[in-house]
VORO-451096 format. One record per residue (C-alpha): residue in one letter; residue number from 1; y, z, x. Coordinates in Angstrom, 2 decimals, padded with zeros to 5 digits. Layout:
REM VORO-451096
- a/NUM/Y/Z/X
...
END
This chain:
REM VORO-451096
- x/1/089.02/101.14/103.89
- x/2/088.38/098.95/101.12
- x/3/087.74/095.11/101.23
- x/4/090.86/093.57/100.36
- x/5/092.72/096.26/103.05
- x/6/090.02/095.15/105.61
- x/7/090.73/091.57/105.03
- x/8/094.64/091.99/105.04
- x/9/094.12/093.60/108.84
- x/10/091.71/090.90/109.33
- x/11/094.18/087.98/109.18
- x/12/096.90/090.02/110.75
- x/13/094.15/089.75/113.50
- x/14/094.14/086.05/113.30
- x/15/098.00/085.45/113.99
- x/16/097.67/087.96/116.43
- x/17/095.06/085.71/118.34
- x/18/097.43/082.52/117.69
- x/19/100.46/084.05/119.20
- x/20/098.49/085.46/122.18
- x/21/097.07/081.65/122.78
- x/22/098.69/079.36/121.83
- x/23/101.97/081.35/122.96
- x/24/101.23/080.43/126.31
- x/25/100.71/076.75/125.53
- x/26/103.71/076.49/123.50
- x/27/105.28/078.28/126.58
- x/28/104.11/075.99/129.24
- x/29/105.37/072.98/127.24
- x/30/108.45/074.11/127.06
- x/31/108.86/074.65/131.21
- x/32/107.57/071.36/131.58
- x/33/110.88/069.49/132.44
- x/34/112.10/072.95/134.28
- x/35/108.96/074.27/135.94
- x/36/107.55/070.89/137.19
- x/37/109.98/068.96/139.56
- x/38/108.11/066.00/139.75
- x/39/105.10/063.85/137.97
- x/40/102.36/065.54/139.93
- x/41/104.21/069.18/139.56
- x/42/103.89/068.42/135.38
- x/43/100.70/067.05/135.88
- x/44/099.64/071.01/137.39
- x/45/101.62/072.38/134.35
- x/46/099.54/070.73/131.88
- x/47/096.20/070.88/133.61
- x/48/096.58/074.68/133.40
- x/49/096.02/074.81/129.44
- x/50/094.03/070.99/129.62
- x/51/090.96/072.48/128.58
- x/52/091.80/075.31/126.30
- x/53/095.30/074.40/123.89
- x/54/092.77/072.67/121.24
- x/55/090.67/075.78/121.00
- x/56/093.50/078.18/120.81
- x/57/095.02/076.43/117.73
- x/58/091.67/076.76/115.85
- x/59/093.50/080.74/115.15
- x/60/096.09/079.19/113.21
- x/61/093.57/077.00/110.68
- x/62/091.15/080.05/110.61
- x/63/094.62/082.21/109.57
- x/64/095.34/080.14/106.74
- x/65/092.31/079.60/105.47
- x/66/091.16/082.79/105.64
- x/67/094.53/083.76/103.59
- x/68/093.53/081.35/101.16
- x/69/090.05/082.54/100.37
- x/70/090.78/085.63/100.85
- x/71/094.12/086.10/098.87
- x/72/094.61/083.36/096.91
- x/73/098.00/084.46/095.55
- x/74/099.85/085.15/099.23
- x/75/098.68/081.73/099.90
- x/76/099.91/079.70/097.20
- x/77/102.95/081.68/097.04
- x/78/103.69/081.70/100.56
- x/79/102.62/078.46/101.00
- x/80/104.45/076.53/098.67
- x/81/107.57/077.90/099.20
- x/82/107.31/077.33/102.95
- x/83/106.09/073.88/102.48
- x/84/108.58/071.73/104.32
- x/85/108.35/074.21/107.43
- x/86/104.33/074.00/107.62
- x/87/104.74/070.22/107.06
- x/88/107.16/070.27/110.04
- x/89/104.84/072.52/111.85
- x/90/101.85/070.37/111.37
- x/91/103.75/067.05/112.44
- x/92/104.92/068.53/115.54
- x/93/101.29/069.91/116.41
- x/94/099.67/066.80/115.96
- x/95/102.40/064.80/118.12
- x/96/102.06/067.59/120.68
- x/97/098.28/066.63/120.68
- x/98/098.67/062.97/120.84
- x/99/101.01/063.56/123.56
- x/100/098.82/064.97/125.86
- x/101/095.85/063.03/125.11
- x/102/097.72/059.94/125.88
- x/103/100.96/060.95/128.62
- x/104/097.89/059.53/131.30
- x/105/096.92/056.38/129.47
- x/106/099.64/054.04/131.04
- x/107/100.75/054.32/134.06
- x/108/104.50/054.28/134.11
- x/109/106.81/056.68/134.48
- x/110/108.82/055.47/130.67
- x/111/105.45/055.98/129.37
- x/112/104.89/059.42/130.86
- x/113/108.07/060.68/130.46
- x/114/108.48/059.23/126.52
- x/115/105.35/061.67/125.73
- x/116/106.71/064.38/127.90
- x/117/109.71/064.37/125.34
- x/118/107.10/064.79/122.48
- x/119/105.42/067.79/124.55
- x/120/108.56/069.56/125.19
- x/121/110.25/069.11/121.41
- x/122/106.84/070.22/119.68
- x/123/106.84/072.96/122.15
- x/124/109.86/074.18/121.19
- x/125/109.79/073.45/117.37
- x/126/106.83/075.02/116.60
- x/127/107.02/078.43/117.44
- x/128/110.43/078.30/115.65
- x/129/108.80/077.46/112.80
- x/130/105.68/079.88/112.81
- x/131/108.35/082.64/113.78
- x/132/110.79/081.48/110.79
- x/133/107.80/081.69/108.46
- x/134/105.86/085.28/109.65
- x/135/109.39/086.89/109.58
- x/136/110.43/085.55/106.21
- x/137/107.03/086.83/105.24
- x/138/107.14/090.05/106.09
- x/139/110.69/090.73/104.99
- x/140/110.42/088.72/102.10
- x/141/111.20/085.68/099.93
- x/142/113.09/085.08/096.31
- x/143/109.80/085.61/094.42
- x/144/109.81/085.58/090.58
- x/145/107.52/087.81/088.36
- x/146/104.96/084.83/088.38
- x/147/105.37/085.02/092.48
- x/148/107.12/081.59/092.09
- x/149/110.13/080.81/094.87
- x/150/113.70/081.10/093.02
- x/151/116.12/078.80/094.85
- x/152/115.08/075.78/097.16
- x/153/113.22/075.55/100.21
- x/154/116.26/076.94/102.15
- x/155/115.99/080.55/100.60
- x/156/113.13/081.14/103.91
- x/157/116.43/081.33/105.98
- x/158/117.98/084.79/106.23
- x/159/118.84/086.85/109.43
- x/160/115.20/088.87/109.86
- x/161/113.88/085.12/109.66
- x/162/115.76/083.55/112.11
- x/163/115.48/086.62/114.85
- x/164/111.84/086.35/114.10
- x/165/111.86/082.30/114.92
- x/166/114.12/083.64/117.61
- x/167/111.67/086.14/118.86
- x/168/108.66/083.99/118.90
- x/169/109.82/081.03/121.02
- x/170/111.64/083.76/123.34
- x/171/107.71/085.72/123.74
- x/172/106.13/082.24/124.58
- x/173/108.73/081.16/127.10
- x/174/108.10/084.23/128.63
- x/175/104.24/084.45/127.54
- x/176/104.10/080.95/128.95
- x/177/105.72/081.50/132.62
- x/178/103.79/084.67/133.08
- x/179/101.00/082.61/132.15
- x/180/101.62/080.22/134.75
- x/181/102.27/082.37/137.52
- x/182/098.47/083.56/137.02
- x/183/096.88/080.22/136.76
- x/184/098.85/077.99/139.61
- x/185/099.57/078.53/143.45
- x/186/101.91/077.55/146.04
- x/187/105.61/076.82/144.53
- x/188/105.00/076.48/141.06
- x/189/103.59/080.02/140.93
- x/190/106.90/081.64/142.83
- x/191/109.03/079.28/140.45
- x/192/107.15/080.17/137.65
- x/193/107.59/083.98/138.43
- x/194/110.85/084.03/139.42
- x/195/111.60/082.56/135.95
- x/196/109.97/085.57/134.32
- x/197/111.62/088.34/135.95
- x/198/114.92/087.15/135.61
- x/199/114.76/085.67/132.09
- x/200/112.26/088.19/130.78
- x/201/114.41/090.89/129.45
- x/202/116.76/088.73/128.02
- x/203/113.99/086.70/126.26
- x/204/112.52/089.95/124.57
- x/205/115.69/091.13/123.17
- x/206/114.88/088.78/119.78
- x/207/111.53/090.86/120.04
- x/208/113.03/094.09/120.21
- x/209/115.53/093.33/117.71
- x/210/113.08/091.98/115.24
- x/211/110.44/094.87/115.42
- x/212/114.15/097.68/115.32
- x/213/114.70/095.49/112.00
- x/214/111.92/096.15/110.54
- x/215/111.21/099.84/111.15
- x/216/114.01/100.72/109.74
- x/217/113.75/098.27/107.13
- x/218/110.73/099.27/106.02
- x/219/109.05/101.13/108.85
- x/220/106.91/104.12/108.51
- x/221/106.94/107.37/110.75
- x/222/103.45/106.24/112.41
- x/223/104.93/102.17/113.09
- x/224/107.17/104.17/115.72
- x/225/103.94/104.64/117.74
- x/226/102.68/100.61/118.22
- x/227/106.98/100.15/118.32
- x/228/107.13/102.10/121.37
- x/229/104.05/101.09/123.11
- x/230/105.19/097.09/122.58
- x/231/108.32/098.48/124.38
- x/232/106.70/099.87/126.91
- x/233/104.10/097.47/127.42
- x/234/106.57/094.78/127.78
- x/235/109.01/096.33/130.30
- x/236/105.88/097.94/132.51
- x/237/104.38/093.86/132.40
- x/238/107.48/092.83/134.22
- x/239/107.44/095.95/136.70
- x/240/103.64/094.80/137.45
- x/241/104.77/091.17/137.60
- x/242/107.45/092.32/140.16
- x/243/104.81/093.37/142.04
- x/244/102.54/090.22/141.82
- x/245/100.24/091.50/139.91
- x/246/100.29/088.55/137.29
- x/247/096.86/088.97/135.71
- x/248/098.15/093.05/134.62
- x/249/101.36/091.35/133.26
- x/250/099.47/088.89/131.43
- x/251/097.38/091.68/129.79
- x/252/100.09/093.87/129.30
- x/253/101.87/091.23/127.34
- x/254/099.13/091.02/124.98
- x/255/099.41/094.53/124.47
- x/256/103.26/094.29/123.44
- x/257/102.36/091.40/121.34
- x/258/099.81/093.74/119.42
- x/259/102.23/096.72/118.92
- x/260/104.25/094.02/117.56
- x/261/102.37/092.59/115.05
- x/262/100.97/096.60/114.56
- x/263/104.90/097.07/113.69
- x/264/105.45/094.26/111.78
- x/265/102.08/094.05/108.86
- x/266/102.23/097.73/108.84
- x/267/105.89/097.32/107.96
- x/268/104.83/094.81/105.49
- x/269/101.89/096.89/103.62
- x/270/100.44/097.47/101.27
- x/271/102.56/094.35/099.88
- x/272/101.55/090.47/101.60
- x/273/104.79/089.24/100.22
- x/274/107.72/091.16/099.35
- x/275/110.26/089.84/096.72
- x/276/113.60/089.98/097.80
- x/277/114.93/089.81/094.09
- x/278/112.90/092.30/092.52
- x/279/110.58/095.13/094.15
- x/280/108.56/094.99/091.18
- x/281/107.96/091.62/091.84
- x/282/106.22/091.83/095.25
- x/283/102.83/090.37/096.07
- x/284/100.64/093.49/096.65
- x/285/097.06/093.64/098.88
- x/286/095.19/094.39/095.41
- x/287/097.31/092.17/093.07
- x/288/096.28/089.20/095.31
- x/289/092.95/089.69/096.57
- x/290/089.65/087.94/095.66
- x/291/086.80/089.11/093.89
- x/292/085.10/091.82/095.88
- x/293/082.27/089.50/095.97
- x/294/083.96/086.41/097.50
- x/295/085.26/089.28/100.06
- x/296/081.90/090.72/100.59
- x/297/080.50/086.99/101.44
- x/298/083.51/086.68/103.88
- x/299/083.19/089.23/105.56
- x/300/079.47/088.47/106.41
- x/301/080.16/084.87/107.35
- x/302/082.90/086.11/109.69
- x/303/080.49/088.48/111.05
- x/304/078.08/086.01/112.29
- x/305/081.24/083.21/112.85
- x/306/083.84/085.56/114.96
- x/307/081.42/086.36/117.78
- x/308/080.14/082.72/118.58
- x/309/083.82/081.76/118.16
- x/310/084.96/084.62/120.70
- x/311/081.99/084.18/122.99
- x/312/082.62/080.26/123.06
- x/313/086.21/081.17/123.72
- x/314/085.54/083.72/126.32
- x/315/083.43/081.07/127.96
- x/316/085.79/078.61/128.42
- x/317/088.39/080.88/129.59
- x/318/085.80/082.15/132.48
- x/319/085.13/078.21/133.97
- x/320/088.44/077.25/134.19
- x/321/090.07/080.48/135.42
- x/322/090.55/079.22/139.16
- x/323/094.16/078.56/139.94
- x/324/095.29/075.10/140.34
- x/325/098.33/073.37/142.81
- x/326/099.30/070.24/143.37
- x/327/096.34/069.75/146.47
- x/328/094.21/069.46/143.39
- x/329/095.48/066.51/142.06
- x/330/094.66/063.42/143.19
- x/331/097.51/060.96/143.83
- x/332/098.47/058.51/141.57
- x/333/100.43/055.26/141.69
- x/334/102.81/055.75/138.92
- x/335/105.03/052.37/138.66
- x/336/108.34/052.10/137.45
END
């Protein structure tokens, strides 16, 4: 495997990691106002991803700047002609931030449930938008010979797009209620479970339609294999989850999620951007790689980066991994 290959799986690695993590934040924020009855209820809801939901969206700046000095031309290409949809991805992130740094500042319910509002929205919004994008990525955009966008911003909209945007924010609902069936106790975690078994299938039908799409779009015979274990993996989660066994569910939907994405950049090489007006025009691995030297001093930095990163990670994940209820929060007077 050569350099610019490794890097291409490398960053393919990257969303991968986003998804997984932050798919369960984006999740829980959106079963905020359905999961958690009352203030103390949403307060156990948001405690569960408190101390990890900054760390998870470090994936998604490591993704795209890894893309940019790794493959300069995918970046500015995709980049600039998914501009106002990162734009409206980054303002939602940083109000979903705000919002939970500051829902416990003042103590009135307006207050609370004004920021709640934000929590919910940007929950919602963004993993619209990061599906919209990844799916108009890998099944292309109105590229030019000089990989410029033809058309305006709107050309990222076509049916693969919006089942991907589709599929996303149906995996972290599901990703996200799963999620919170392992980390709470007591009625949240039957509420949240109950959620997941009877809205699971329906929320991975985007998924399964979006992954059919693009086998046999541009599927090869071997993307059947990761197709069929996502399938799998996904259906067998809810059988374990039926069962109670939420941590194997969890797991398993990682697993999907990786057949997915396994699917979906194996789909897409060895191009990073297809054009949709042109073959000829598509943004090949090779075409828009760096120099094998910038590569080479990558791939060392992420050598010794990527396992303090992981281990740091890991960490985290291992101190807080005690379910939480409502017992553990301590009452608050919360005035009108």
């Amino acid at each position: 495997m050569d350099l610019p290959t490794f890097w291409f799986c490398v960053i393919a690695l990257f969303w991968l990691g986003y998804l997984f993590l932050e798919g369960f934040d984006f999740g829980v924020g959106m079963l905020l106002p359905i999961l958690g009855r009352d203030e103390t209820e949403r307060r156990v809801l948001i405690n569960t991803i408190g101390p990890v939901w900054d760390g998870n969206e470090v994936w998604l700046i490591v993704a795209g700047g890894a893309t940019f000095a790794a493959f300069p031309g995918w970046y500015a290409s995709l980049f600039s002609t998914a501009y106002l949809p990162f734009l409206l991805l980054l303002v939602v992130l940083i109000g979903r931030g705000v919002a939970f740094e500051y829902r416990g500042k003042v103590d009135t319910r307006r207050w609370r449930r004004n920021w709640d509002v934000v929590i919910v929205l940007a929950s919602w919004i963004a993993p619209l938008v990061v599906g919209l994008v990844l799916a108009a990525n890998v099944f292309g955009l109105p590229l030019d010979a000089n990989g410029d966008r033809v058309g305006g911003w709107w050309t990222i909209f076509s049916v693969p797009s919006v089942v991907g945007a589709l599929a996303v924010c149906g995996f972290a609902l599901l990703h996200g209620a799963i999620f919170l069936a392992l980390k709470t106790e007591g009625e949240i975690r039957e509420r949240a479970r109950r959620f997941a078994l009877r809205a699971g299938v329906p929320l991975l039908l985007p998924v399964i339609a979006l992954v059919l799409i693009a086998q046999f779009s541009e599927g090869s015979t071997w993307t059947w294999v990761p197709l069929v274990i996502a399938l799998v993996a996904a259906l067998v989660g809810l059988g374990r989850l039926l069962r109670g066994r939420e941590g194997q569910a969890f797991a398993l939907q990682g697993v999907a999620l990786t057949g997915v994405a396994v699917t979906l950049f194996g789909a897409l090489w060895p191009n990073v951007i297809p054009s949709t007006l042109d073959p000829a025009w598509s943004l090949s691995i090779a075409d828009t790689a760096s120099s094998p030297y910038t590569l080479t001093v990558m791939t060392w930095v992420a050598a010794i980066g990527a396992p303090a990163v992981l281990v740091y990670q890991g960490w985290t994940y291992w101190v807080f991994r005690k379910r939480i209820g409502t017992k553990h929060i301590p009452p608050v007077h919360v005035p009108s």
